[in-house]
OpenMM code with the backbone's topology and positions (N, CA, C; nanometers):
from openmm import Vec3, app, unit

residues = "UNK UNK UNK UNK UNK UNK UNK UNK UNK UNK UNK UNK UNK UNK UNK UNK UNK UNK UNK UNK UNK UNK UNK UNK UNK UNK UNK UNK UNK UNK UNK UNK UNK UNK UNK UNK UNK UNK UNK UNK UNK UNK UNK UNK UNK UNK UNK UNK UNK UNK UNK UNK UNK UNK UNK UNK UNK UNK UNK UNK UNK UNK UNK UNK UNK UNK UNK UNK UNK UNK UNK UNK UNK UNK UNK UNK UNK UNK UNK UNK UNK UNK UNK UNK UNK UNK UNK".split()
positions = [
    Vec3(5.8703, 4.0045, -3.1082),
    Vec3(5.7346, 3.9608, -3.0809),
    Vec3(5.6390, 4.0694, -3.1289),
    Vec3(5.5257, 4.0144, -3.1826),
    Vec3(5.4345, 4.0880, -3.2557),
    Vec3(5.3036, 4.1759, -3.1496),
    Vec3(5.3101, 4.2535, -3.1575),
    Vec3(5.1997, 4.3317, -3.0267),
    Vec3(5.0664, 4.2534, -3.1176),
    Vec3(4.9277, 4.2094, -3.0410),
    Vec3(4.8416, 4.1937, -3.1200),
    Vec3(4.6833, 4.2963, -3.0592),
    Vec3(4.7022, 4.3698, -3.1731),
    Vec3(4.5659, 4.4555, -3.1400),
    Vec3(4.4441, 4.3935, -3.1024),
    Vec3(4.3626, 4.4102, -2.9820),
    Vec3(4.2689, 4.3574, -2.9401),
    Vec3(4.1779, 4.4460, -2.9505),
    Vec3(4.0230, 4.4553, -2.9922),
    Vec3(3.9325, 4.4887, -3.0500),
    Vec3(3.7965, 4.4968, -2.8851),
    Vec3(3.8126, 4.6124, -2.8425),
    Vec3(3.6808, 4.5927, -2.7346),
    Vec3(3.5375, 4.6583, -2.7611),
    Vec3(3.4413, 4.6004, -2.8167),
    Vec3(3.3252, 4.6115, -2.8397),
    Vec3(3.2111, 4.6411, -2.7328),
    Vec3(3.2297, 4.5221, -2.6792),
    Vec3(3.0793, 4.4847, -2.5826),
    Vec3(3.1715, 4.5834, -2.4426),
    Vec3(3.0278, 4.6630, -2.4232),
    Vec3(3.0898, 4.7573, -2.2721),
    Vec3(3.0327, 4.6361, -2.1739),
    Vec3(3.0610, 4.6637, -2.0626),
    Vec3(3.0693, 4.6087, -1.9384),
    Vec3(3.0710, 4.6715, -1.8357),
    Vec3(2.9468, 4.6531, -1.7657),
    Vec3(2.9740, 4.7015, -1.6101),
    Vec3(2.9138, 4.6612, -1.4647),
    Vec3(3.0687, 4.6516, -1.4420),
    Vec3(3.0495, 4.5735, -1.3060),
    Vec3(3.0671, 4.6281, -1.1324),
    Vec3(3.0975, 4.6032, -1.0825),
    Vec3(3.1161, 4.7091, -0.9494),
    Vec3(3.2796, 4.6410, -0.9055),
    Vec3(3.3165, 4.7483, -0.8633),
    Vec3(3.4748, 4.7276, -0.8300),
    Vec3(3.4990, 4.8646, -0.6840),
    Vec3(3.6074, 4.7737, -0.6047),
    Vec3(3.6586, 4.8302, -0.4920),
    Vec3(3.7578, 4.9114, -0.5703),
    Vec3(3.7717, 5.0495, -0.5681),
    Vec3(3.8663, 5.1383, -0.6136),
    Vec3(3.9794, 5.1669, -0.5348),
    Vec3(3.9414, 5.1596, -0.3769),
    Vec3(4.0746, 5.1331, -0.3124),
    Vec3(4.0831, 5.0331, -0.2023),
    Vec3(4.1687, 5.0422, -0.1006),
    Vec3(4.1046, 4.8934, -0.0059),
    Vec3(4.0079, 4.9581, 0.0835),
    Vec3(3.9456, 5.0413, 0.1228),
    Vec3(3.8774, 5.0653, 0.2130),
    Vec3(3.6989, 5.1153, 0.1389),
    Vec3(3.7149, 5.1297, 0.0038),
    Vec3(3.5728, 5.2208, -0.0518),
    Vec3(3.4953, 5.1133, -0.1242),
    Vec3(3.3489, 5.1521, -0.0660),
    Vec3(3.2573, 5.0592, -0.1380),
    Vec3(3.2472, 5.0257, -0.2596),
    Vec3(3.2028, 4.9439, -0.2761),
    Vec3(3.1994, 4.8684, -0.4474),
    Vec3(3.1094, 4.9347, -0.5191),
    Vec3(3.1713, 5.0309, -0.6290),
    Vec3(3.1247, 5.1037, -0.7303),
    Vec3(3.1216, 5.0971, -0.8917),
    Vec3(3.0270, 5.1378, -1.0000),
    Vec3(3.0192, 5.0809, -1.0711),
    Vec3(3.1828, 5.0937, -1.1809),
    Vec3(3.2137, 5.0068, -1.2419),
    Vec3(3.3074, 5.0310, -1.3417),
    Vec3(3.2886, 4.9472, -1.4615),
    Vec3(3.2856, 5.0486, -1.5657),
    Vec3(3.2756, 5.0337, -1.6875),
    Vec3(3.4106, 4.9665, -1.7610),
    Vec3(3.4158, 4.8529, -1.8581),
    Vec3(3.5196, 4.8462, -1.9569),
    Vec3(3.4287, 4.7588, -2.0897),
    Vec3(3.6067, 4.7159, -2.1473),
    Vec3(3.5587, 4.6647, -2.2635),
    Vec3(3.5488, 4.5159, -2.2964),
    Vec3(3.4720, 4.4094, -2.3614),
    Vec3(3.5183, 4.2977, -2.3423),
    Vec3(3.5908, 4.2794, -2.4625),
    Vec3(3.6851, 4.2421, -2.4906),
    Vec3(3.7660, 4.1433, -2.5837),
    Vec3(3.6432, 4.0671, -2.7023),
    Vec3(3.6453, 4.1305, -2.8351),
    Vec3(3.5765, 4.0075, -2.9425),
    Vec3(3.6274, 3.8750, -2.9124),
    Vec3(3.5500, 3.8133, -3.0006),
    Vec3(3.5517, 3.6576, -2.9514),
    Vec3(3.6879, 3.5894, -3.0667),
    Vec3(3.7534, 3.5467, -3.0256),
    Vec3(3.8872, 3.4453, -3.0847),
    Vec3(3.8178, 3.3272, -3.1082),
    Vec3(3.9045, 3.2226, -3.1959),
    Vec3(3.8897, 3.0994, -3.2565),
    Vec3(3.8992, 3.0131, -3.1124),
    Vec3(3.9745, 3.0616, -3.0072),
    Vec3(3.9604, 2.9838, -2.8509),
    Vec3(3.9221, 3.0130, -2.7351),
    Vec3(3.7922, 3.1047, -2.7587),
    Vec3(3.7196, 3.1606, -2.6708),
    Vec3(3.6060, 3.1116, -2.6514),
    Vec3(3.5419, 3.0699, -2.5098),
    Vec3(3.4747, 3.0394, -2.4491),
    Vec3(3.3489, 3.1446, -2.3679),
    Vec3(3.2267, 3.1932, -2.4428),
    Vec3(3.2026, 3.3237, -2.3423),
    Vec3(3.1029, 3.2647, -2.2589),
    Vec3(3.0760, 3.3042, -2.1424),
    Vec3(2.9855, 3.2313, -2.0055),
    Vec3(2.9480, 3.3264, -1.9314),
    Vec3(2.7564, 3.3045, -1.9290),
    Vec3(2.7302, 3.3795, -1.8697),
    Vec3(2.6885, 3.3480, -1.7295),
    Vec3(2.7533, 3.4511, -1.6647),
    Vec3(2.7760, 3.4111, -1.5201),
    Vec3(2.6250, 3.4616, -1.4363),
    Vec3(2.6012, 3.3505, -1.3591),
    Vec3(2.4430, 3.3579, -1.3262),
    Vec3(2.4604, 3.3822, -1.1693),
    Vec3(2.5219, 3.2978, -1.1377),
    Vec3(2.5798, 3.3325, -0.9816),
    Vec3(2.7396, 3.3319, -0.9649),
    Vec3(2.7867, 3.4205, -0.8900),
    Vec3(2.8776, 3.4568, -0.8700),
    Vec3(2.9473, 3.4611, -0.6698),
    Vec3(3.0332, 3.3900, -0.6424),
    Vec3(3.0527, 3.4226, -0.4810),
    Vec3(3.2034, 3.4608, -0.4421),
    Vec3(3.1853, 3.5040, -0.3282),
    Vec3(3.3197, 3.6116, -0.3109),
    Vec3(3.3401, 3.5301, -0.1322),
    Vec3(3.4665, 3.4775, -0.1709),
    Vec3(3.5306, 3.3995, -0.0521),
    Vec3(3.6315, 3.4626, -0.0293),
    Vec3(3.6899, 3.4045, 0.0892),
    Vec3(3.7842, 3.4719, 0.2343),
    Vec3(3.9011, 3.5531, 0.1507),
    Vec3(3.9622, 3.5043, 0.0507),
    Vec3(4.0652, 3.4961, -0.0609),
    Vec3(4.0321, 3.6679, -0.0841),
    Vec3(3.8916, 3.6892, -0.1799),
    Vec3(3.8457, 3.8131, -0.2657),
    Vec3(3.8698, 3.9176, -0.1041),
    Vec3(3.8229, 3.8861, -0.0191),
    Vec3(3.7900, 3.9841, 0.1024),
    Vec3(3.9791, 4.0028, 0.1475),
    Vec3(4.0041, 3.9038, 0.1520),
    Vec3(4.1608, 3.9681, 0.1772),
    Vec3(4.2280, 4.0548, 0.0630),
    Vec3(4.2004, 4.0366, -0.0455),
    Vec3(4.2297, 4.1300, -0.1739),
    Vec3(4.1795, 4.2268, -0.1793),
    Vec3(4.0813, 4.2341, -0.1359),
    Vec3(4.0564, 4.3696, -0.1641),
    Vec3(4.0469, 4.5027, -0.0420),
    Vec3(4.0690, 4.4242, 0.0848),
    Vec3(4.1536, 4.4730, 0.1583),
    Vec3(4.3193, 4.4960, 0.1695),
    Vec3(4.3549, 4.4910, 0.1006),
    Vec3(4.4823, 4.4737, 0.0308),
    Vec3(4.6035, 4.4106, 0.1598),
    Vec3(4.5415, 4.2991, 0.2444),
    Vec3(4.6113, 4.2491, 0.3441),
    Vec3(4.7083, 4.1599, 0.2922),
    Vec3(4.7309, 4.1235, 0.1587),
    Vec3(4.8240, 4.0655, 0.1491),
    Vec3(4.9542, 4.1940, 0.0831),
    Vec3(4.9280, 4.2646, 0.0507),
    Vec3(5.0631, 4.4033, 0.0256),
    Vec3(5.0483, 4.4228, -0.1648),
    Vec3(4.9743, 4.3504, -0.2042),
    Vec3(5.0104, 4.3220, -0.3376),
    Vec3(4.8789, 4.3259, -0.4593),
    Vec3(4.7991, 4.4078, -0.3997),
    Vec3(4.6417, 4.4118, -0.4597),
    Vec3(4.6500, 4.5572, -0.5754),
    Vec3(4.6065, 4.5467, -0.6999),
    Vec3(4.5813, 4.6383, -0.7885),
    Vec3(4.4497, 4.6584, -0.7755),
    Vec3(4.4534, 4.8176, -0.7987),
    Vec3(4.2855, 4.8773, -0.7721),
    Vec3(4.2575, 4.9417, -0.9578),
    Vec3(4.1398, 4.9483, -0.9443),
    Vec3(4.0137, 4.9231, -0.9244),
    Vec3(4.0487, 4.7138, -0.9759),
    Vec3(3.9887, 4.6596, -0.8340),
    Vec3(3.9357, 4.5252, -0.8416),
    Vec3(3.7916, 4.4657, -0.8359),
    Vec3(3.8061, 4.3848, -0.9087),
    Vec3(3.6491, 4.3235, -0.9186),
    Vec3(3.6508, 4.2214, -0.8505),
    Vec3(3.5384, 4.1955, -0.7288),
    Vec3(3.5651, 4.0195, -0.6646),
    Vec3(3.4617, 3.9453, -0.7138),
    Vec3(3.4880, 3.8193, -0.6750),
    Vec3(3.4515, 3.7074, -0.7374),
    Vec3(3.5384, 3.6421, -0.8470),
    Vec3(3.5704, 3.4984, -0.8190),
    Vec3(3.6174, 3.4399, -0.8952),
    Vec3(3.5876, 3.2860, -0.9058),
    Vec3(3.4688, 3.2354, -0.8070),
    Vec3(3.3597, 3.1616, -0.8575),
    Vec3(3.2573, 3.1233, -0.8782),
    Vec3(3.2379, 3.1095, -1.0033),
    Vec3(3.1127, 3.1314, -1.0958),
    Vec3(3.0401, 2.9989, -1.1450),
    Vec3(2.8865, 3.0167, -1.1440),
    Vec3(2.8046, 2.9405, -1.1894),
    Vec3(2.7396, 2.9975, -1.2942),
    Vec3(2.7808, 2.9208, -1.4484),
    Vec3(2.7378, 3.0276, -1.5358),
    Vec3(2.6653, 2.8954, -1.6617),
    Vec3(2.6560, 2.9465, -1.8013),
    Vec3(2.6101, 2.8210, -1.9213),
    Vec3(2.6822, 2.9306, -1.9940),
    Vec3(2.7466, 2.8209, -2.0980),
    Vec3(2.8124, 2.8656, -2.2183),
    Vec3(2.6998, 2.8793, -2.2866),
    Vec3(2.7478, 3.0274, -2.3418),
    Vec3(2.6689, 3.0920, -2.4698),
    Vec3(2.7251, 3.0848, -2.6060),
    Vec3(2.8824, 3.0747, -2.6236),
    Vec3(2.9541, 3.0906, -2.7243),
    Vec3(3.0774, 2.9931, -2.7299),
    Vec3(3.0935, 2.9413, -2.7912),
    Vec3(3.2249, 2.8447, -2.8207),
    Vec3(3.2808, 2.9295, -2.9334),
    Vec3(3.4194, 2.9206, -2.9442),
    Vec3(3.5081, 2.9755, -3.0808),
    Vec3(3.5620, 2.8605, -3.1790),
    Vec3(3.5504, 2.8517, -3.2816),
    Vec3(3.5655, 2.6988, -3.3938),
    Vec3(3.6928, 2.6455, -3.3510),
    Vec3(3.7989, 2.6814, -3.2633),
    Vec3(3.8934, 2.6040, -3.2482),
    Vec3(3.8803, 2.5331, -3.1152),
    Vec3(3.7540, 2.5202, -3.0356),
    Vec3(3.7366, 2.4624, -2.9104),
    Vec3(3.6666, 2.2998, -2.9326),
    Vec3(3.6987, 2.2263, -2.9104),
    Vec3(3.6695, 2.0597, -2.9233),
    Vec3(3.5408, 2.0337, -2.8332),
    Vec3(3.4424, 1.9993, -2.8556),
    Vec3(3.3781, 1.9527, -2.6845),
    Vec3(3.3591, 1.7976, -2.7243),
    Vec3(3.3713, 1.7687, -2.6070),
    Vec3(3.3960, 1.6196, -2.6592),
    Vec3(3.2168, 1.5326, -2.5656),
] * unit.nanometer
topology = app.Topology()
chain = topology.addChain("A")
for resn in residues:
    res = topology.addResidue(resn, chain)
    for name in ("N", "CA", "C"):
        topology.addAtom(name, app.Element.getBySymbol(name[0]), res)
């Protein structure tokens, strides 16, 4: 299997729990260029349910740090990639 080099351009920064107990601080990365099946969305509102709060308290035994919560989003596509259909 072929490793495929991924290209991170656009910085990013968001706030992330670094361990389970420390406030949400800023963290920097990279985003991924855009692929032929990429979708980019910009997220306008964002909410953090019972799920994110148990993660990042790490009450379930199995949480990687630095985490970012939220995982649903109210956003508008900005970018489609030529291999995405909209019908």
């Amino acid at each position: 299997m072929a490793l495929v080099h991924e290209v991170y351009h656009e910085k990013i920064i968001d706030y992330a729990a670094y361990n389970h107990n420390s406030p949400l601080l800023p963290l920097s990365f990279g985003r991924r260029d855009p692929t032929p099946t990429y979708v980019r969305i910009e997220i306008l509102f964002c909410g953090v349910c019972h799920s994110d709060i148990r993660q990042v308290r790490n009450e379930w035994g199995s949480s990687v740090f630095p985490i970012v919560l939220g995982h649903e989003i109210v956003g508008k596509v900005t970018q489609v990639g030529s291999a995405i259909f909209l019908c």
